[in-house]
C-alpha positions in Angstrom: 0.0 0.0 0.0 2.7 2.5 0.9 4.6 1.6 -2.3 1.4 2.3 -4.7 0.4 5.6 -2.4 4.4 6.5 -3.1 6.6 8.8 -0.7 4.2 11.5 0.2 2.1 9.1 2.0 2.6 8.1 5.8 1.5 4.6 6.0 1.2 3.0 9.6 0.2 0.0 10.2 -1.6 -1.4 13.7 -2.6 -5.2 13.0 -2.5 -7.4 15.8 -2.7 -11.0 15.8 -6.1 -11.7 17.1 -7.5 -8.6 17.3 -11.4 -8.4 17.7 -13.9 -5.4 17.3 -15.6 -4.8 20.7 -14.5 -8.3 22.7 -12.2 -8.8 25.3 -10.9 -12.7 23.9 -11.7 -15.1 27.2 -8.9 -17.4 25.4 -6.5 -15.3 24.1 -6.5 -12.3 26.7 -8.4 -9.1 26.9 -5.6 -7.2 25.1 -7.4 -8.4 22.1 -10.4 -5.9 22.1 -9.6 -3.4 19.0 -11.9 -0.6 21.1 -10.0 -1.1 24.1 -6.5 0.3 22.8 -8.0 2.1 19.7 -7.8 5.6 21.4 -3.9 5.3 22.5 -3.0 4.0 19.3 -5.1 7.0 17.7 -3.7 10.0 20.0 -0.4 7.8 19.8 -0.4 8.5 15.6 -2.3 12.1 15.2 -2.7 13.4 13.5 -4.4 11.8 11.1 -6.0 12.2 7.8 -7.5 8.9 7.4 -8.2 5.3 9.7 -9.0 1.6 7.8 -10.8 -0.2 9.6 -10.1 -3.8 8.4 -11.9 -5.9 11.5 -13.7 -8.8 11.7 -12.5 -11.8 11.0 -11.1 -12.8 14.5 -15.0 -11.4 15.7 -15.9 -14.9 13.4 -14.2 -17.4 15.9 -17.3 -19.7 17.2 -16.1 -18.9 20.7 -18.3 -14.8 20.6 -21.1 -16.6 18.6 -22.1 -13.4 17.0 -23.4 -12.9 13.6 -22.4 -11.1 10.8 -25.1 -8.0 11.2 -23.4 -7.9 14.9 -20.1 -7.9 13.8 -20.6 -5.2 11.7 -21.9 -3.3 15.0 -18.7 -3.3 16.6 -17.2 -2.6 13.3 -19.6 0.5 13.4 -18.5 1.3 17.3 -15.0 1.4 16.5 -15.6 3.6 13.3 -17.8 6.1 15.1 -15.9 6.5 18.0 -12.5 7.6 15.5 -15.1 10.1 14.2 -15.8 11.4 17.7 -12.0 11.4 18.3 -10.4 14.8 17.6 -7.2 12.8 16.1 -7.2 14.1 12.8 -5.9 17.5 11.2 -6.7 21.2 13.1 -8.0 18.8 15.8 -11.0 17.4 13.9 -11.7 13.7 13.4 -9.9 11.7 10.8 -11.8 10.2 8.3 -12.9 6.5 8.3 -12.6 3.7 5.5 -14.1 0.6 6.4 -12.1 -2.6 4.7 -14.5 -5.9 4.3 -11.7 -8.6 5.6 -11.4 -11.2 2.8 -13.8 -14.0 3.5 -12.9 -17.0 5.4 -12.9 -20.9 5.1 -13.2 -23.7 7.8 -10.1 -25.7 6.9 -6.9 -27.1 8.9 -5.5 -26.1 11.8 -8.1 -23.4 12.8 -11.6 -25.1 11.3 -13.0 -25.8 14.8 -11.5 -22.6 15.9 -13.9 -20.6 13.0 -16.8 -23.2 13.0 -19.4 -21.4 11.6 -17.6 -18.7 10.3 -17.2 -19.2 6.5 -21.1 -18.5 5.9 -21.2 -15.7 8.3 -17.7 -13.7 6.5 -19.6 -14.3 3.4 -22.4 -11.8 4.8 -20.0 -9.5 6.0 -19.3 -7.1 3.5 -23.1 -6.5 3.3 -23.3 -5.4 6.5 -20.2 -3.2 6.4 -21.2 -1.6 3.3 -24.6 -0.8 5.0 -22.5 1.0 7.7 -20.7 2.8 5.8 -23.8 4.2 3.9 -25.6 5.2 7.1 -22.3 6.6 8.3 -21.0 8.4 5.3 -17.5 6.2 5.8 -15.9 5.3 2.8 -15.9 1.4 2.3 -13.9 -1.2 -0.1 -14.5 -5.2 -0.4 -11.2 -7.1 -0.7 -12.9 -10.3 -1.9 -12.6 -9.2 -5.4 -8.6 -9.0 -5.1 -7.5 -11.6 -2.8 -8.6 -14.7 -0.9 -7.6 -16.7 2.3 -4.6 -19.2 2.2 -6.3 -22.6 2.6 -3.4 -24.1 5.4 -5.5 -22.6 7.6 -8.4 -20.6 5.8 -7.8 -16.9 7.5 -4.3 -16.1 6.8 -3.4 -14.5 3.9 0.1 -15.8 1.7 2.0 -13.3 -0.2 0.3 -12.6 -3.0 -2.8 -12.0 -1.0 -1.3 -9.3 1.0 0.3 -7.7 -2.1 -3.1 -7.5 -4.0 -4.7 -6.3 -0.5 -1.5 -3.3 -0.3 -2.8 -2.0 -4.1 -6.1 -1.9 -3.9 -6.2 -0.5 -0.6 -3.8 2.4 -1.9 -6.7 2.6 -4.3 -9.9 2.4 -2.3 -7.6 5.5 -0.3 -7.5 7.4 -3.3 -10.9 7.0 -4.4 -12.0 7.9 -0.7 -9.9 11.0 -0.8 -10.3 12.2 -4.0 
């Protein structure tokens, strides 16, 4: 993404292993909830012109049982609380881009893990599109670019992220322009 977007772009990436929307993980550890250390990593980083939001896919594991409309509610939490945030330029919010996460599959290691989660990241987008609509975010679908690696069904390989990178830089651009 940084590459396509080229040198007068400040590109910062804040993935995290695990992350979720709006839950504190009962396996992994409450340092997984996204809203919990989304304001430090905002005030941390202003200012800022624009925040992706690219959650969801960890909110699929069978363990938070929640669906893909309520998925997209925490997606929406998290996106409206960066617009209440006064993290972007001359102390205003940034804006938001909401990032459908590239559906997922129920294959090896991590099937039982995301039971149930293939048909629900398959409704995603939907519902994140219908936030962004209500909210006036901008919004982009990465399941025309790239899919899951099948080892485990939610990682992406190399060629994934690299398709993920450009049309991201594009879906910014769009947004922006």
């Amino acid at each position: 993404m940084a590459q396509t977007l080229g040198a007068d772009w400040d590109v910062v990436a804040e993935g995290h292993p695990g992350r979720t929307t709006v839950y504190e993980d009962p396996i992994e550890g409450a340092h997984k909830c996204g809203l919990s250390v989304l304001q430090p990593l905002l005030e941390s980083h202003r200012p800022l012109d624009l925040v992706i939001v690219m959650l969801g896919t960890n909110d699929l594991k069978a363990r938070f049982g929640q669906s893909a409309y309520e998925i997209s509610l925490g997606v929406q939490r998290i996106a409206l609380t960066i617009r209440a945030s006064d993290c972007g330029p001359d102390g205003q919010a940034p804006q938001v881009l909401i990032s459908a996460p590239v559906y997922a599959l129920e294959t090896g290691c991590l099937a039982q893990v995301f039971a149930g989660g293939a048909e629900k990241s398959a409704q995603l987008p939907d519902c994140l599109a219908a936030v962004a609509r209500t909210h006036g975010f901008g919004f982009v679908d990465l399941n025309d670019v790239a899919q899951v690696d099948p080892v485990d069904g939610i990682h992406l390989d190399l060629a994934a992220h690299s398709a993920i990178g450009a049309r991201m830089a594009q879906a910014v651009l769009d947004f922006i322009t």
